[in-house]
N, C-alpha and C positions, 0 to 999 in steps of 0.2 A: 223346505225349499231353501236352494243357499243361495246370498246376494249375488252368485257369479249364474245362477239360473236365471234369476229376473235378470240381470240385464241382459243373459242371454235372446230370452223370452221378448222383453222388450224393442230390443235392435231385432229380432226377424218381424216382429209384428210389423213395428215401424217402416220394414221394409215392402212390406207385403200389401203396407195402406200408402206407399208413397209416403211420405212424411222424414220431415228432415227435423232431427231430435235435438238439434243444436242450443233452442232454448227452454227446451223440459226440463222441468225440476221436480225426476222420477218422485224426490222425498218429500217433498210439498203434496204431492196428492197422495201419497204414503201417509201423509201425517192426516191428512182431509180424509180419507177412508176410515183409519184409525179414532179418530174423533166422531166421525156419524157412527163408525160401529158399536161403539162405547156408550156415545152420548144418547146418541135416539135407539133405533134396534138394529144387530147386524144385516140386515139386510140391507140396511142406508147408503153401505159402504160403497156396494161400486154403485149402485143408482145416481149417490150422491158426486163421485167422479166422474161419472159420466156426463151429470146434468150441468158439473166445469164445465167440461169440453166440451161439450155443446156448446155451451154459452160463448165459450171460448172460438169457436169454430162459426158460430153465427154471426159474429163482429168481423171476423176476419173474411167470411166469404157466402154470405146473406141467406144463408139457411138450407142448405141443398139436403136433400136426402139421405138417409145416413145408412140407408137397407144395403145397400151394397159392401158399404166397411165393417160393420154388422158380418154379414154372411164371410167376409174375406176373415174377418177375426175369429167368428164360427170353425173353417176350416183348416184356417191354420192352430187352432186351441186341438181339434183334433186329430192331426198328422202329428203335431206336438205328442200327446197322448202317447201315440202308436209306437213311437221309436225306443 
């Protein structure tokens, strides 16, 4: 995959969760995946980025459900796929 995919990948995802990317710091959880992948087992890697953003997402706006962004990243991962 080449860096101009992910950030493709990224900005439609972002687009598609509502989200404004202004203060993400893609390489910060680049380096955080890379590190549980290595460090514990690769499976870590997104579990462990995800359980940021969680974290990240629960301070900001007090735990909402996450089935929905889930399924919107589901479908956009597979129209991704398809093209």
């Amino acid at each position: 995959m080449t860096e101009g995919t992910m950030d493709q990948w990224v900005a439609a995802l972002a687009t598609e969760l509502e989200l404004d990317l202004g203060q993400l710091d893609v390489q910060a959880l680049l380096d955080v995946a890379r590190d549980a992948a290595h460090s514990v087992v690769r499976p870590a890697a997104p579990l462990t980025t995800f359980l940021v953003g969680y974290a990240a997402g629960r301070r900001a706006a007090a735990g909402d459900d996450i089935g929905p962004e889930c399924g919107t990243a589901q479908a956009l991962a597979a129209r991704w796929a398809a093209e």
